[in-house]
C-alpha positions in Angstrom: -21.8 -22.6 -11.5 -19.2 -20.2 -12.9 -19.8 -18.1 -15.9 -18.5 -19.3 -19.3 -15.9 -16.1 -19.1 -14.3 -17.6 -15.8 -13.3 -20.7 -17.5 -10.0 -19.4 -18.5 -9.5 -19.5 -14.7 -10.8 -22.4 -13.6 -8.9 -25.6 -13.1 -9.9 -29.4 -12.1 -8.6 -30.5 -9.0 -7.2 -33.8 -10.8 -5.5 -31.6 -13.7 -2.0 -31.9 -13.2 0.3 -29.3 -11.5 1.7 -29.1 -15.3 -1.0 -28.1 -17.1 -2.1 -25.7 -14.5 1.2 -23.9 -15.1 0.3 -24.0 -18.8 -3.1 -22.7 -18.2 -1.4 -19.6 -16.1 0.7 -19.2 -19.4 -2.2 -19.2 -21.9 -4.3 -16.7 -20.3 -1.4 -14.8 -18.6 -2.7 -15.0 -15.0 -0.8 -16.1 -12.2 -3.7 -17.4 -10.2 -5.9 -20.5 -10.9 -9.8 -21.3 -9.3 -10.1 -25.0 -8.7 -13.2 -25.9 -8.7 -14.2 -29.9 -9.4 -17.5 -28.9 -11.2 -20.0 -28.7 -8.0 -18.2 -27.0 -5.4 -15.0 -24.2 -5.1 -12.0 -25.9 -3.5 -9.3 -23.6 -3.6 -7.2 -20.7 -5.4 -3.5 -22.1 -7.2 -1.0 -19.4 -7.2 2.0 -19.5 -9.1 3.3 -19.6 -5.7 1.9 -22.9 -4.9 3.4 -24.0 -8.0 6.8 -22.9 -7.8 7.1 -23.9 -3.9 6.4 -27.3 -4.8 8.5 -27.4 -7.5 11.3 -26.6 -5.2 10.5 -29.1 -2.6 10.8 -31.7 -6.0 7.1 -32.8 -5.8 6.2 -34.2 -9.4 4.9 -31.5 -11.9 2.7 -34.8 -12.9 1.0 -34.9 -9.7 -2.6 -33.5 -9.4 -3.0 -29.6 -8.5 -5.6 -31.2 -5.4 -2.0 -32.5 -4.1 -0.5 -28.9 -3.3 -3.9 -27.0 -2.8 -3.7 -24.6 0.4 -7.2 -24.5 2.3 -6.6 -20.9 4.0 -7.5 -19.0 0.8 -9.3 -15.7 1.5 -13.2 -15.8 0.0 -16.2 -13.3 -0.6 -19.6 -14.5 0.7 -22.7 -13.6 -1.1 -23.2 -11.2 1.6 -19.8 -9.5 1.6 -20.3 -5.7 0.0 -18.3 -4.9 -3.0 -16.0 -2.4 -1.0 -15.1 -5.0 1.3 -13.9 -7.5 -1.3 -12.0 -4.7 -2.7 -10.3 -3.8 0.1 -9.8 -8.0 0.2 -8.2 -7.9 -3.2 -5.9 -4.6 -2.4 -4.7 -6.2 0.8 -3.4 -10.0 -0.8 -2.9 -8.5 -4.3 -5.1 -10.7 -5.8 -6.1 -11.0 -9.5 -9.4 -12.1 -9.0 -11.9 -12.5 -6.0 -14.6 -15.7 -5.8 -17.9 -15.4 -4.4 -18.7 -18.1 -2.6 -22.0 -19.6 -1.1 -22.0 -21.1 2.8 -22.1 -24.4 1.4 -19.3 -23.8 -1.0 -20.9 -23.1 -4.5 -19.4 -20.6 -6.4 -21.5 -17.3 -7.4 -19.2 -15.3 -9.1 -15.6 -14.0 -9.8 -14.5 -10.3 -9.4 -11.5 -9.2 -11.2 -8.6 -7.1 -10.5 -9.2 -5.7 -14.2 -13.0 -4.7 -13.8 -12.8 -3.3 -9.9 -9.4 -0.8 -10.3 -8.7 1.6 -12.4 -4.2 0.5 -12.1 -4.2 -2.3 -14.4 -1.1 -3.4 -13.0 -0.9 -4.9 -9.4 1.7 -3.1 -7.4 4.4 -5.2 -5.9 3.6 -6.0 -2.0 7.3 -5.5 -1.6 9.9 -3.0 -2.0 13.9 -3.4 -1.8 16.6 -1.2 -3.1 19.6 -3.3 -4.1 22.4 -2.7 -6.6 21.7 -4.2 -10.1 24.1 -5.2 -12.3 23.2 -5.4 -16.2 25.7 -7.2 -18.9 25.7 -4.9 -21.5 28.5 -6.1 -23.9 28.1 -8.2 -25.7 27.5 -7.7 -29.5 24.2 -8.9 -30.5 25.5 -11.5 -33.3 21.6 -13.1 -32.8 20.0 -10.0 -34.3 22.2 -9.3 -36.9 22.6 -7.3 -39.4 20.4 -5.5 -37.0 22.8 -5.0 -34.3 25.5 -4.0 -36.8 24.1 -0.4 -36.3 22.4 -0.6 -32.7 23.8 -2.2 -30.3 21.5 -4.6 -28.6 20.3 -2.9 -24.9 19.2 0.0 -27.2 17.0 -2.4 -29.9 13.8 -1.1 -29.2 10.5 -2.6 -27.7 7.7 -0.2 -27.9 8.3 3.5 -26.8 11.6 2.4 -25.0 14.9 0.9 -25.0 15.6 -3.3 -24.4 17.8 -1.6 -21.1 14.8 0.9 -20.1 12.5 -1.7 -20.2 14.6 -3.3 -17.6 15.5 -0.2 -15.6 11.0 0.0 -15.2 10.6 -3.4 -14.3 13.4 -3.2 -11.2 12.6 0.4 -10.2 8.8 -0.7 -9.3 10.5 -2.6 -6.6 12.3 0.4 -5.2 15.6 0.0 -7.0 17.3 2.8 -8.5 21.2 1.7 -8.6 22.3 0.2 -11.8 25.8 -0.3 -12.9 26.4 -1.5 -16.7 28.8 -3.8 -18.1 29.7 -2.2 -21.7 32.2 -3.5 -24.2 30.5 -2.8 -27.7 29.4 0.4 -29.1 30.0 0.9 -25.4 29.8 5.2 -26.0 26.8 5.1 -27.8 24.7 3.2 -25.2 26.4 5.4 -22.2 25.2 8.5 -24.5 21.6 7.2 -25.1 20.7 6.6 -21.3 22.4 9.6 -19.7 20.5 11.8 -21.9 17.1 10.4 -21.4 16.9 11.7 -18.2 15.8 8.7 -16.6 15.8 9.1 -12.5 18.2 6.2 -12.2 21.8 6.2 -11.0 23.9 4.6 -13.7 27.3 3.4 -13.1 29.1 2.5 -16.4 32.0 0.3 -16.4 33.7 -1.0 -19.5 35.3 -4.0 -20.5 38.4 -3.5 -23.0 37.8 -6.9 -24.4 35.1 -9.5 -24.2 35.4 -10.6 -20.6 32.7 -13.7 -20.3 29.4 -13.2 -18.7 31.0 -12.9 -15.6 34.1 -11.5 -16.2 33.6 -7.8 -15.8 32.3 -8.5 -12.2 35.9 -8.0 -10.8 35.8 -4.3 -11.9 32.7 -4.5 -9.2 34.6 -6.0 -6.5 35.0 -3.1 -4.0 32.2 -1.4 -5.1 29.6 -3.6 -4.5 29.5 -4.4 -0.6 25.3 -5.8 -0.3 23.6 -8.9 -1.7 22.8 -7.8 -5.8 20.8 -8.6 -8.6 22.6 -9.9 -12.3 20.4 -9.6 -15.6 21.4 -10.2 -18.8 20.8 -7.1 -21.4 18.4 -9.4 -23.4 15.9 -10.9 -21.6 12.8 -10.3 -19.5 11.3 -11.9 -16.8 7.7 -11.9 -15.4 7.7 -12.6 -11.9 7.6 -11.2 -8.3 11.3 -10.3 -7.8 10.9 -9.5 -4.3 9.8 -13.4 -4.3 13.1 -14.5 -5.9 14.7 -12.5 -3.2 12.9 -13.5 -0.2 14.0 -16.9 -1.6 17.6 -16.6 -1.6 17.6 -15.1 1.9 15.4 -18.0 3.6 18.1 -20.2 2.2 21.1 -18.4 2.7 22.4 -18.7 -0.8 24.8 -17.4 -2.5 24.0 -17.8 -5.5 20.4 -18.0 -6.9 19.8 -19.1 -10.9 16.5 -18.2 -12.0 15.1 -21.1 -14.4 12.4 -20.9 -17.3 11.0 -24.2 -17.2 10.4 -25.2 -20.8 8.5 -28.0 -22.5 9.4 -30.3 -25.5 6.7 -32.6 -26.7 8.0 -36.4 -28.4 5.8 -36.6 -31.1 5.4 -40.8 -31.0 5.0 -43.2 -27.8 8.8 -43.9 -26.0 9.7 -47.6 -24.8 11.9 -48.2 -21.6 13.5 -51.6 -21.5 15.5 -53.4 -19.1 17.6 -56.7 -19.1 16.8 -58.7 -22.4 15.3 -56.2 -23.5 12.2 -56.8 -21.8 9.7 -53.7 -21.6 9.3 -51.9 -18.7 7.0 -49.4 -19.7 5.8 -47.6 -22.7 4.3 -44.1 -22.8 2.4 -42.2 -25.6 3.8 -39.3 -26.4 5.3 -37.7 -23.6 6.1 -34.1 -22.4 10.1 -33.9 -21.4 10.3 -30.5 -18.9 13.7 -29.1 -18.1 14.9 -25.9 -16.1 16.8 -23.8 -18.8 19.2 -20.6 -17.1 17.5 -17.3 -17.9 20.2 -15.1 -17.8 19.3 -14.0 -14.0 20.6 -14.0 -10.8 21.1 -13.3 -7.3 24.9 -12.8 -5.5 26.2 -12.1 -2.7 28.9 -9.7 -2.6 31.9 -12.1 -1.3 31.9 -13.6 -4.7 33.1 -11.3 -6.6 36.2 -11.6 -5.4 36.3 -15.1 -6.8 36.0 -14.0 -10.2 39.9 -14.2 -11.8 41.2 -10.1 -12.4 41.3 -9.6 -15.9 40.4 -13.2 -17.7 37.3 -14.6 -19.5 35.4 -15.7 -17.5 31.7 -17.4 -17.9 29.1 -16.9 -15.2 28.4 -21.1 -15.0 32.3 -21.4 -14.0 31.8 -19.2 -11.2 28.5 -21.3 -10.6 30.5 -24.7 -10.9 33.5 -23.1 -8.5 30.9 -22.5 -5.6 29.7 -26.0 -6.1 32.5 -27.3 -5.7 33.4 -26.0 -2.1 30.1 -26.8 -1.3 28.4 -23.3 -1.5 24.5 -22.8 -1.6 23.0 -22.8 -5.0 19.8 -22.2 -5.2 17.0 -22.6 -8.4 14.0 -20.5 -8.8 11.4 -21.3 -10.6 9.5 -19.5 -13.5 6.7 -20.3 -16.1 7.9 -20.3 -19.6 6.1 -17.7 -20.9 7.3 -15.6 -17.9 10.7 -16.1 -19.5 11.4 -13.7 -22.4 14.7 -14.0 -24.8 14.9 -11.0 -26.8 18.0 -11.4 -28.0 17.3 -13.6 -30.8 14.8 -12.6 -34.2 12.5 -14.9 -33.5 11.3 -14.2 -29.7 12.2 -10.0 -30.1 9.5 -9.8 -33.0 7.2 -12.0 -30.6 7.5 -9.6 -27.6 7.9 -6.4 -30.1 4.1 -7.5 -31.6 2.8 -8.4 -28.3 3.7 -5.4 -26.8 2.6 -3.1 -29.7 -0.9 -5.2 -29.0 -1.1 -4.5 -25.6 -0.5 -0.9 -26.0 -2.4 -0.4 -28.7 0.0 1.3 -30.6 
């Protein structure tokens, strides 16, 4: 039987594909060991998760519904620099040892084998990356009266360098900036930190939308790009997202935070006469929210009007309309990170200062 520190891990094969997500959330792991109390059955990635999620299979349904069987193992027998090689090769978080007739030994994990904390990405890409920058912070005022938002500070760095890091461990180096507000004073910060990034400025005279400063990229950006807001954060495999958009030929990809409201008393469903039809206790309502991200391909900028405000969901509802691929990707909610309002910046400012020590 596992240790008592490997529960935070460990899942029931009849938990629901829900709460294993929750469980990845709590303990801030992206991989789950089910195991139904006797025997080791399987690994759940977040992978697993957000596949199914996309295929529209229940998040109610038991995590024994979407369980691969082709999981990589240790056996008792397998010596420590094998299983380490094992881990480096599938950048796994955490290795089970498992006995011929299934029974789990023990758990090796990423933390306690390597000395890089961090698990590299297995993929790299270089692609232009396109950051709206201009807006004026009015969520975290009076703070932004002085500093303009991408400069608000998490830690040692900037809100923008904090997003320059996470993109340049997947190879990407281009960034161009929309900049409306206090645009001079963000364009003076970053080009005199040094930072081994090429920045391409461009600034909106007025307030253009989340979309509308695009058109000043139209014949400069000629390859399949990333959008991110300024303000938010997200946790997740972005080589993933990508590999996503291109199986599906999209056009567009929306990455999603799914989120989770609780209804604190028991709902009623009625039909004709009002007879019941069923009645549940306290239910769990989930719904996709738009993190600010996104994946485009290049030909749409040149749908996006010259010069006009212009919102990033009309852009969205135009290539609906003619019928264009939009896809939804999947994230945890606690992969999803706001910053731009009080309450989640001092969240992710305290967390980080825990994490760091500082």
């Amino acid at each position: 039987m596992p240790k008592n520190k490997n529960k935070e891990i460990i899942i029931q094969p009849n938990a629901t594909i829900l709460e294993g997500l929750k469980k990845m959330d709590y303990n801030r792991r992206k991989l789950l060991l089910v195991h139904d109390g006797i025997k080791y059955l399987g690994l759940l990635s977040i992978g697993d998760i957000q596949r199914a999620i996309i295929k529209g299979i229940d998040i109610s349904s038991p995590v024994s519904m979407i369980l691969r069987t082709d999981n990589i193992v240790a056996l008792s027998e397998t010596p420590i620099v094998e299983i380490k090689k094992l881990m480096m090769a599938i950048r796994a978080e955490f290795m089970p040892v498992v006995s011929n007739e299934n029974e789990l030994l023990s758990v090796y994990f990423w933390e306690d084998l390597f000395i890089e904390k961090e698990i590299a990405p297995a993929k790299q890409f270089n692609l232009p990356i396109v950051i709206m920058a201009g807006g004026i912070g009015a969520r975290l005022r009076p703070l932004t009266y002085v500093l303009p938002k991408p400069l608000i500070p998490i830690g040692d760095k900037t809100m923008m360098e904090e997003i320059f890091e996470r993109f340049s461990k997947y190879g990407n180096d281009t960034f161009y900036i929309s900049v409306n507000y206090k645009a001079e004073l963000i364009e003076y910060y970053l080009r005199n930190q040094n930072l081994p990034y090429k920045m391409h400025f461009y600034k909106e005279e007025t307030q253009m939308g989340t979309a509308g400063s695009l058109f000043l990229l139209k014949d400069r950006i000629k390859e399949t790009f990333f959008v991110s807001n300024c303000d938010i954060l997200i946790e997740q495999d972005y080589s993933e997202i990508l590999d996503y958009h291109k199986e599906n030929k999209n056009e567009i990809t929306l990455i999603a935070a799914l989120k989770y409201f609780p209804i604190p008393y028991g709902t009623i469903e009625s039909g004709k006469n009002g007879q019941l039809l069923s009645l549940r206790e306290k239910p769990e309502i989930t719904f996709k929210i738009n993190s600010g991200m996104y994946i485009l391909e290049p030909q749409l900028l040149a749908e996006i009007p010259k010069n006009q405000f212009f919102h990033i969901t009309q852009l969205i509802e135009k290539v609906r309309k003619r019928k264009g691929k939009i896809g939804v990707f999947p994230v945890s909610e606690k992969s999803w990170k706001d910053i731009g309002s009080w309450e989640e910046y001092l969240k992710v400012a305290f967390n980080h200062k825990k994490e760091n020590n500082v």
